[in-house]
C-alpha angles and dihedrals in degrees: 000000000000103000094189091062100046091060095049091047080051098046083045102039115013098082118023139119119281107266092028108156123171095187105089086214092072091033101098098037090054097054092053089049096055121060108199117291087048093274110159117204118255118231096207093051125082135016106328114227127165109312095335094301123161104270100222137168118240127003101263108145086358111145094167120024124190113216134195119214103186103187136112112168092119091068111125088190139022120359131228110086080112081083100051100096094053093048098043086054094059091065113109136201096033103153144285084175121057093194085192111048078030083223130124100205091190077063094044099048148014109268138183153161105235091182126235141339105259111225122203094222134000103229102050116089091177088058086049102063092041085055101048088049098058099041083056092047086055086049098047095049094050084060087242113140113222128222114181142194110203168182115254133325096269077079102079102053091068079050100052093046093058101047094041095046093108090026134024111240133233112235129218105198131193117172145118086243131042078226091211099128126141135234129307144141088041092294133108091173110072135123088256097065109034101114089044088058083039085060105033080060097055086239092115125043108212097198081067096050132092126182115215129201100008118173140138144084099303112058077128093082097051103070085124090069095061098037093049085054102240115161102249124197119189124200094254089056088047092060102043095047108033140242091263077068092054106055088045085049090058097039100061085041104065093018117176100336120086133295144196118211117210132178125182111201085240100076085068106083103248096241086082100028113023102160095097137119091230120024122190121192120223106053155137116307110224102252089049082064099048088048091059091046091043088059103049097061120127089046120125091264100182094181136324141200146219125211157157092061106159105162100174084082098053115075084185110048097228097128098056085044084054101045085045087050088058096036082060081048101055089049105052096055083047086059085054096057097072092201128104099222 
């Protein structure tokens, strides 16, 4: 052993305060770790909110809000992403520091959990989606940019309506299924046909938009993907061509104007997130996925989601660590846009 070393490690760490850093890039994040007397705050103590976020009331000074959606009455299979919020903001130890992107976005932006979407009555998913799209109006023409935890994916479509209304949005997918099927059942509004209606309402521009990780037994419902002209990437092309190829591939799609970025817990394979509606097997592994979100950072993100929670069918709770984990993901290269929508 070098003894030399070792008296100089000893002279440099053996007896400093608690939270002492030398490298300038920690330094920050450190500070903002330790409360005096060295305390470090303790991730299983306290209210959960999204990724430890301030939980705060209005928008004022807000670059970045968390939302929670809890609704689920678009599912076409099993139940439960309602309690997805709730689930995703008892994850601990998210976070503050992003090793990859070296950013702390709680240090790069404003950032806070605003709470919930309040709904006017449980049972109505008509009234839903009037309800989600105003609250997202409010929150668009304050200049605040929304990241959200549903809920399922029906969600996004009242979203998406209130921040494309001036502009259509570019859309980042990833998901076992294009969602862009039509009505049936009675029923425009589900969690299979938001990004169609997206579309049919000149929110979404579909030329902007790729899917990522598409799979199943029901590619038969998504023509209007590939009519509309959407870049679809289904699992199978994932894994011949890469996931490099994949991030070129979004890139040039939705290019300088603004995007959205959605992910639906099914694009993850089940056998690491199997609380879930409507599992697929076959899927993304989570680091693929945050390989995709890590490199599309520096694009014009003008909000993002996170859906299909339904913890109820995971014992483990991988599949809420895992949504929280993205969630983690999608802010921090919001963090890197340095624009407000």
């Amino acid at each position: 052993m070098d003894k030399e070393n070792l008296k100089r490690l000893r002279a440099r760490y053996g007896d400093v305060e608690p939270g002492t850093t030398y490298d300038e890039r920690y330094r920050a994040i450190t500070d903002s770790q330790f409360e005096d007397g060295g305390r470090r705050h303790a991730p299983f103590a306290g209210i959960p909110t999204f990724l430890g976020a301030p939980a705060v009331e209005g928008l004022d000074g807000l670059d970045i809000a968390l939302i929670g959606v809890p609704m689920d009455l678009g599912v076409t299979n099993r139940p439960g992403a309602r309690f997805g919020p709730r689930a995703v903001r008892t994850i601990e130890r998210i976070g503050p520091w992003h090793h990859i992107l070296a950013r702390a976005p709680f240090l790069e932006a404003k950032v806070g959990d605003v709470g919930d979407v309040p709904f006017r009555s449980r049972f109505s998913l008509d009234m839903a989606m009037e309800d989600i799209e105003a609250y997202y109006g409010t929150i668009r023409d304050a200049g605040v940019r929304p990241l959200s935890v549903g809920g399922d994916h029906s969600i996004t479509y009242p979203i998406m309506k209130a921040l494309g209304r001036d502009r259509p949005l570019g859309m980042i997918h990833i998901d076992a299924h294009c969602d862009t099927g039509g009505e049936f059942d009675h029923s425009k509004f589900h969690h299979g046909g938001p990004f169609r209606m997206a579309v049919l309402d000149g929110v979404l521009d579909p030329e902007r938009c790729i899917q990522i990780g598409i799979r199943g037994a029901s590619e038969y419902i998504w023509e209007f993907s590939q009519d509309a002209g959407m870049t679809v990437f289904h699992i199978e092309k994932v894994m011949e061509q890469g996931i490099p190829a994949v991030i070129e591939a979004a890139r040039q799609v939705v290019g300088d104007g603004p995007v959205y970025v959605t992910f639906d817990i099914d694009g993850i394979d089940p056998g690491f997130a199997p609380g879930t509606g409507t599992p697929e097997v076959g899927g993304l592994t989570p680091r693929e996925v945050q390989q995709i979100f890590r490199g599309l950072d520096g694009l014009n993100i003008v909000g993002g989601d996170v859906v299909e929670v339904a913890p109820q069918y995971d014992a483990t709770t991988n599949t809420a660590q895992v949504g929280g984990q993205m969630l983690f993901e999608i802010l921090t290269i919001m963090t890197g846009t340095g624009v407000a929508g």
